[in-house]
N, C-alpha and C positions, 0 to 999 in steps of 0.2 A: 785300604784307604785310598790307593790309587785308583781305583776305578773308581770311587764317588766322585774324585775332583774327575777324572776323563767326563764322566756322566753330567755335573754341574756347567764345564766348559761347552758339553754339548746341549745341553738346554739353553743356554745362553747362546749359543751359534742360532738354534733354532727360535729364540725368541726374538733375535736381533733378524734374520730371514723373514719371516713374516711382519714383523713394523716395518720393512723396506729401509730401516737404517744400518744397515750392515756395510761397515766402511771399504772403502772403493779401494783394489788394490793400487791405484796412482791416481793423482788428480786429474779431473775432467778439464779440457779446455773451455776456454772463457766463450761463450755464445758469440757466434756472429755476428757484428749488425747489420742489419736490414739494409740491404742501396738500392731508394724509389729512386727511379728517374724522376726529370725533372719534366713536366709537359712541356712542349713543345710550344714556343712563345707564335704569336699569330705575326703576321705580316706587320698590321696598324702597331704593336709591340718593338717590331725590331724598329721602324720606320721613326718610332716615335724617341725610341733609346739612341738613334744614331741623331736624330731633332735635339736630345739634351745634351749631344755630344760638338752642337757647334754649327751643324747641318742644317742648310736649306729647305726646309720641308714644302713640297707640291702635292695637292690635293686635288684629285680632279673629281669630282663629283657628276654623277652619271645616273644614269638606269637602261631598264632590256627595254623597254617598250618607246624610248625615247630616242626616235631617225635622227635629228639635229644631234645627238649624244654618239651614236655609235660612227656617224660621219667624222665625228671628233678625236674618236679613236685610231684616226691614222695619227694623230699627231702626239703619239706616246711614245714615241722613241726619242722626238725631238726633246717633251717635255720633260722627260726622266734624264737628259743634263743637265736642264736647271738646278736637282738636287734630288734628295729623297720624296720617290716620286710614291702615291702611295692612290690607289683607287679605289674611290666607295661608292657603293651603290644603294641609292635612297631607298630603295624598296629592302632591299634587307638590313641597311645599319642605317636604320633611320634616325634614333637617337645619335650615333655619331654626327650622322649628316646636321642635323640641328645644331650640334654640339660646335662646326666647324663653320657653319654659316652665322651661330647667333641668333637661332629662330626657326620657326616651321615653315616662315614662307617664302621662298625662295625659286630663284629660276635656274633652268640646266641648258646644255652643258654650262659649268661653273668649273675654272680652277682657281684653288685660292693658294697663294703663295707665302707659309709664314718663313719670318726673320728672327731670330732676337728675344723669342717669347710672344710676337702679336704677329697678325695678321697685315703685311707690308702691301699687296695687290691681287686686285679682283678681276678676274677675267672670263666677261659673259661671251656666247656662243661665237660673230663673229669676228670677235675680240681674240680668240684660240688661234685662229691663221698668222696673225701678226707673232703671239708670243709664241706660237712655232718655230715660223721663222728665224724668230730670236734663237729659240736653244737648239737651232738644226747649224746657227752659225758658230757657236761654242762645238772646239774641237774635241 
């Protein structure tokens, strides 16, 4: 009689072996979760989260093929004390650039300076030498 139960016990091992439910000698640990990074936020991003945080935001508005624009360019150390200084170029963020002017048509070099939620002052080509000077005197 003992060996039919040994023989029963072992059909049952062997049935429970192949359905794949054959109980696990300790419990399996709990599944990892997944850690995506986060992408990596863009410049206009940070520039724009440090604007919601109380910040000055400078915009200077530019392009490659525009001589009056890249002459203007010397004056981006000065202008980056005014606040969060943040450079777009019309030919590739052209929706921003509309976005920050109000419109498609517009002239460069352009910086536009918001405050507060709006747009406080506008400073065309050589209008930039004066508000240089301004943020070259901010120590």
């Amino acid at each position: 009689m003992r060996h039919w139960l040994l023989i029963a016990v072992l059909a049952l091992g062997v049935l429970f072996a192949a359905a794949g439910a054959w109980p696990q000698p300790w419990p399996q640990p709990w599944p990892q979760p997944q850690v995506t990074e986060q992408p990596a936020k863009s410049p206009y991003q940070v520039a724009y989260d440090r604007y919601l945080k109380g910040e000055t935001m400078v915009v200077f508005l530019t392009a490659s093929w525009c001589a009056p624009c890249q002459r203007a360019k010397r004056h981006i150390p000065a202008l980056s004390k005014l606040g969060v200084f943040v450079e777009v170029d019309i030919d590739r963020d052209r929706k921003l650039a509309d976005l920050v002017v109000g419109g498609p048509d517009f002239t460069i070099p352009r910086v536009v300076i918001f405050r507060h939620g709006r747009p406080t002052a506008t400073y065309l080509g050589r209008d930039l030498d004066a508000l240089a000077a301004y943020g070259a005197s901010i120590p």
